[in-house]
C-alpha positions in Angstrom: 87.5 91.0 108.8 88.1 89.2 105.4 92.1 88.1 104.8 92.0 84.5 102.8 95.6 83.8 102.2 95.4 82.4 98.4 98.2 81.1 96.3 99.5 83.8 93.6 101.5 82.3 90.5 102.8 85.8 89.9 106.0 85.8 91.8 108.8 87.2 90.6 107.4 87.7 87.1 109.2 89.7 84.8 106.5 92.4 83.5 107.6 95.7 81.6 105.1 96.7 79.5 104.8 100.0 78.0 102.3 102.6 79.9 101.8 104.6 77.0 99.4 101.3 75.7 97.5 100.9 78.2 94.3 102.6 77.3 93.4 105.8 79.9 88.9 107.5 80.5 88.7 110.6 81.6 86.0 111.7 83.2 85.1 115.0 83.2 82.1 117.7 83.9 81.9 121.3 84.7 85.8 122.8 85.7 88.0 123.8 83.7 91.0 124.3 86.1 90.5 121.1 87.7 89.9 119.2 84.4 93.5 121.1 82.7 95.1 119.7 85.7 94.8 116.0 84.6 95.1 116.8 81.2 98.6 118.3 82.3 100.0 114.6 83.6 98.3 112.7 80.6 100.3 115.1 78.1 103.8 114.4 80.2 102.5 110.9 79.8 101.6 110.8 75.7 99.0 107.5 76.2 98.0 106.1 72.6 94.6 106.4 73.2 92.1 108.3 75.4 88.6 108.1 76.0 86.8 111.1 77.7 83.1 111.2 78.8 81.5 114.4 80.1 78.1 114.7 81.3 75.4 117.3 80.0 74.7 120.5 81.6 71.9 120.1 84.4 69.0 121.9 82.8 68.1 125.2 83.1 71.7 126.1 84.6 73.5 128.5 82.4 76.9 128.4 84.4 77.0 124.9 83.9 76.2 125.4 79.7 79.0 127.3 79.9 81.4 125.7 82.0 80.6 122.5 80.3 81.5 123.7 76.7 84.7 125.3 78.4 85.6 121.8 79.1 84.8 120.2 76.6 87.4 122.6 74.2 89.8 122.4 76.6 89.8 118.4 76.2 90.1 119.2 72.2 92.8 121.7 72.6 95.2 120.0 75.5 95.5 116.5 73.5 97.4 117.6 71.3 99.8 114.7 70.9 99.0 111.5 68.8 96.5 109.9 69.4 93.1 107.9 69.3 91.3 110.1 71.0 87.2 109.3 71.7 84.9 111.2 72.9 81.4 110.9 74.8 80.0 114.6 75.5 76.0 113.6 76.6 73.8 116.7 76.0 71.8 116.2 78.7 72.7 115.8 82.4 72.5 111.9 83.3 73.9 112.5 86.6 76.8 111.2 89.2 75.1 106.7 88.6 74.3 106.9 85.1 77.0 109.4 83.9 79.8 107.7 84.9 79.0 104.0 84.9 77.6 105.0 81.9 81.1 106.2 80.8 82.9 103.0 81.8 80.8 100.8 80.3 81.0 102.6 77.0 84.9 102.4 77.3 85.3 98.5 78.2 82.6 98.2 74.8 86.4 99.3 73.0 89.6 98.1 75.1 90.0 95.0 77.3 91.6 96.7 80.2 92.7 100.3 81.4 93.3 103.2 83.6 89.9 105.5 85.0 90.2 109.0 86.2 88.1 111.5 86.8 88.5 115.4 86.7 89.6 115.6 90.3 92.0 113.4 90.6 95.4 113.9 89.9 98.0 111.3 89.2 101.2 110.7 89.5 103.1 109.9 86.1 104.4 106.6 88.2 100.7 105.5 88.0 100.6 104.9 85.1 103.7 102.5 84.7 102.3 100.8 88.3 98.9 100.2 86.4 100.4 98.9 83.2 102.8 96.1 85.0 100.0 94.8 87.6 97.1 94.8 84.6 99.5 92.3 82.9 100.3 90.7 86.1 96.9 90.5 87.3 95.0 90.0 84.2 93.5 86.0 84.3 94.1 86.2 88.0 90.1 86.7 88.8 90.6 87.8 92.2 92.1 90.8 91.9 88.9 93.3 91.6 91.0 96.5 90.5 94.1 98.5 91.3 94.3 101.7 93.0 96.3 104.8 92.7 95.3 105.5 96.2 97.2 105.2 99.8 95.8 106.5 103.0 98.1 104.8 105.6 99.5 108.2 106.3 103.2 106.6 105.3 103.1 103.5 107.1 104.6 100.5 104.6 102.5 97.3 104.5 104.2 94.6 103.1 107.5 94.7 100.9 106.3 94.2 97.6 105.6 97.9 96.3 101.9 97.2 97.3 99.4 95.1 99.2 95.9 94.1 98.8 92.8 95.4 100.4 89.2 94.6 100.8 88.5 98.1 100.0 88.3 99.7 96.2 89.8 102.8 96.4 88.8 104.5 93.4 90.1 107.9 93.1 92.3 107.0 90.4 92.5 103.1 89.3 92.7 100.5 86.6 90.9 97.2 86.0 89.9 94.5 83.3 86.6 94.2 80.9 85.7 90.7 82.7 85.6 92.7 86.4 83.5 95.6 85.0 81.0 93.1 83.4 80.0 92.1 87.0 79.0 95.6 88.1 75.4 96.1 88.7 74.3 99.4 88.9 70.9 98.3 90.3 72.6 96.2 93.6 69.8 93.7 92.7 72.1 91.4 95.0 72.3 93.4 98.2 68.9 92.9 100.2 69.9 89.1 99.6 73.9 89.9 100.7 73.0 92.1 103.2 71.5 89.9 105.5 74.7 87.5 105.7 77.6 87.1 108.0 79.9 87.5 104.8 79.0 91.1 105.0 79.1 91.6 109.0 82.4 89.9 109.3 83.8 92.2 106.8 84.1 94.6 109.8 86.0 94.9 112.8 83.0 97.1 114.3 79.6 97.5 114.6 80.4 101.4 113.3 82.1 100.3 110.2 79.1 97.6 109.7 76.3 100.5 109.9 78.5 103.1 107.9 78.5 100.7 104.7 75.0 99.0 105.9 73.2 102.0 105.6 75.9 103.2 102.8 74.3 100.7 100.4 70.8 100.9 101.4 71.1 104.7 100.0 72.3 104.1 97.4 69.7 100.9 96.7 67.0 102.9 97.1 67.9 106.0 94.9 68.2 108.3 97.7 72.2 108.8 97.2 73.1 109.4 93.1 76.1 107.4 92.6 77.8 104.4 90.9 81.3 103.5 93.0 79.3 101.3 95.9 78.5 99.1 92.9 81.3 98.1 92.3 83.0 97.6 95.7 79.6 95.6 96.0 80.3 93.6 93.3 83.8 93.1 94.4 82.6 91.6 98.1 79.5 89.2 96.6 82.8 87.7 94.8 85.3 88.0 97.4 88.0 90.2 95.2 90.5 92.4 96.7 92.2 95.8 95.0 95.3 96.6 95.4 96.7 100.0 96.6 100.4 101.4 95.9 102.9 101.6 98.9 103.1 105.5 98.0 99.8 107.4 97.3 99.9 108.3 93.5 96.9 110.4 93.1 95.9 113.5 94.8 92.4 114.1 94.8 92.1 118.5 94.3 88.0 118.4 94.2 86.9 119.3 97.5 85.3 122.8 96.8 82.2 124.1 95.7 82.2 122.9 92.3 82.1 119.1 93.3 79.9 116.4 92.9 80.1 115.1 96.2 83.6 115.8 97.9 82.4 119.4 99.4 84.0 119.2 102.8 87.9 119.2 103.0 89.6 116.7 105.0 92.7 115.2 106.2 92.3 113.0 102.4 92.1 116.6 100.3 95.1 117.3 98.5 97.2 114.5 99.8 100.8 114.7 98.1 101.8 112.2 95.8 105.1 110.2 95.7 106.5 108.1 92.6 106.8 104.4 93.3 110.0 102.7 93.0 109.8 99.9 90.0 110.1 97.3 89.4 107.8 95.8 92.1 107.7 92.9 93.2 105.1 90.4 93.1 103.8 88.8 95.9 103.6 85.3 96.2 100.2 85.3 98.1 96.7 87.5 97.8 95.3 88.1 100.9 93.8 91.3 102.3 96.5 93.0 105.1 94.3 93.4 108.2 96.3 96.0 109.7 95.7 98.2 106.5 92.3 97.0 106.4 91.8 97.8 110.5 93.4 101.4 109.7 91.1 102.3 106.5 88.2 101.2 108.1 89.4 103.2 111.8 90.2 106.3 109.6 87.6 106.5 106.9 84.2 104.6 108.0 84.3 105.6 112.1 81.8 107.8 113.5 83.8 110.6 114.0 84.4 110.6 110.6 80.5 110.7 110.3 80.2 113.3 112.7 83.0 115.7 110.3 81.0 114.8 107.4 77.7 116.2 109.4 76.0 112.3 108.7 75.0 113.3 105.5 74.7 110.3 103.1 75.4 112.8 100.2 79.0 113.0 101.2 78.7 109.3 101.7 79.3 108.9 98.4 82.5 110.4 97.5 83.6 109.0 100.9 83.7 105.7 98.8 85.9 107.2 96.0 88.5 106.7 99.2 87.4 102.9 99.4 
């Protein structure tokens, strides 16, 4: 597995920029309850300016009409403090790929960095402080691919620092920078080439892992599996970046039901409590992935019994990369 040890000059930097400026997407679609949920936590949090993109209603489905324009007045109503509030409400359904990247790219056309989340996923109001100091930290250090909200280690620390750093883009709740986004490719014109080289099998530890994302990408490549977040941790391994994931998982993801994109089968990662992060962090003075966290994402979320729970279906593939 991937673990360079490179140089940071971030150290023991003083950062304590204001979390109410850093600029916050929501993504949203079809539920209400889900959607007032997030809404909820970016009211306690008051950010200066929200962006929020919904998809159309799939055509011919008069629940989703319905449930669609219920969302879409509940964003209207619940931000109710000041603001710059922008909205992107499509009138016709785009789907899970061009939906959402669709949505990102329209929001890094307006800020330089800032905080995703999508309808599901509920933060933390410690997110959004943890964001706002590593975006500063971070920001001209080019690899570091995006920061997390996410921790699946099941409570075991890695490192001292408040964080660590991961191969992995966990992306149920996270923040990056316009320069990072610019790389995504939502076509993966790149991976037949990348596929082929031992840069991409030595990224895993087995020969499971190795097929899971293998055959992960080629779905996605080939239009058989609608989504846009293996893009991105594509474009993050042709480059060699790493995320960064909180010591403490700060975002509970509450979309595994019916009404979900992809996330229909609950699992040991639904609903997973959240826990404020202590700040200041500190900064490490190295960025390199942590193999044991690596090891123990890649054991836990990409082994075959974890196929086997999610029946093999390449449809729940997908959202199984919102945990990566």
């Amino acid at each position: 597995m991937h673990g360079i040890i490179r140089t940071s000059k971030n150290e023991g930097t003083p950062v304590n920029p204001d979390p109410q400026e850093v600029p916050v997407l929501l993504i949203v679609f079809n539920r209400p309850a889900e959607t007032a949920a997030v809404l909820d936590v970016l009211a306690q949090m008051r950010p200066r300016r929200v962006f929020v993109a919904a998809d159309g209603p799939r055509a011919g489905n008069s629940l989703d009409l319905e449930l669609c324009t219920r969302v879409r007045e509940m964003v209207r109503d619940k931000v109710h403090w000041k603001c710059e509030l922008e909205t992107r409400f499509l009138e016709r359904n785009a789907g899970c790929r061009m939906a959402v990247s669709g949505a990102i790219n329209w929001f890094f056309e307006a800020v330089e960095s800032g905080i995703i989340l999508e309808d599901d996923t509920v933060p933390d109001v410690s997110f959004f402080s943890f964001c706002s100091e590593l975006l500063e930290v971070y920001r001209h250090d080019d690899r570091v691919h995006m920061i997390s909200g996410d921790n699946f280690q099941d409570g075991i620390l890695r490192g001292r620092c408040g964080y660590y750093f991961t191969q992995f883009a966990h992306i149920w709740g996270w923040a990056t920078w316009r320069n990072r986004w610019q790389e995504y490719d939502v076509t993966m014109k790149d991976w037949p080439a990348y596929r082929e080289t031992r840069d991409f099998r030595d990224r895993f530890s087995s020969s499971a892992a190795f097929m899971f994302w293998k055959n992960f990408f080629d779905s996605v490549r080939s239009g058989k599996t609608d989504t846009w977040d293996a893009q991105w941790v594509l474009a993050a391994w042709l480059r060699d970046r790493l995320s960064i994931v909180p010591e403490t998982n700060l975002v509970t993801n509450i979309g595994f039901s019916g009404s979900a994109t992809h996330t229909l089968t609950p699992d040991h990662t639904a609903n997973l409590p959240r826990q404020a992060i202590t700040q200041p962090l500190r900064h490490s003075s190295q960025v390199a992935a942590n193999r044991d966290a690596d090891l123990y994402t890649e054991r836990k979320l990409y082994s075959p019994t974890w196929r086997r729970r999610i029946s093999g279906r390449v449809r729940s593939m997908a959202r199984i990369v919102g945990l990566s």
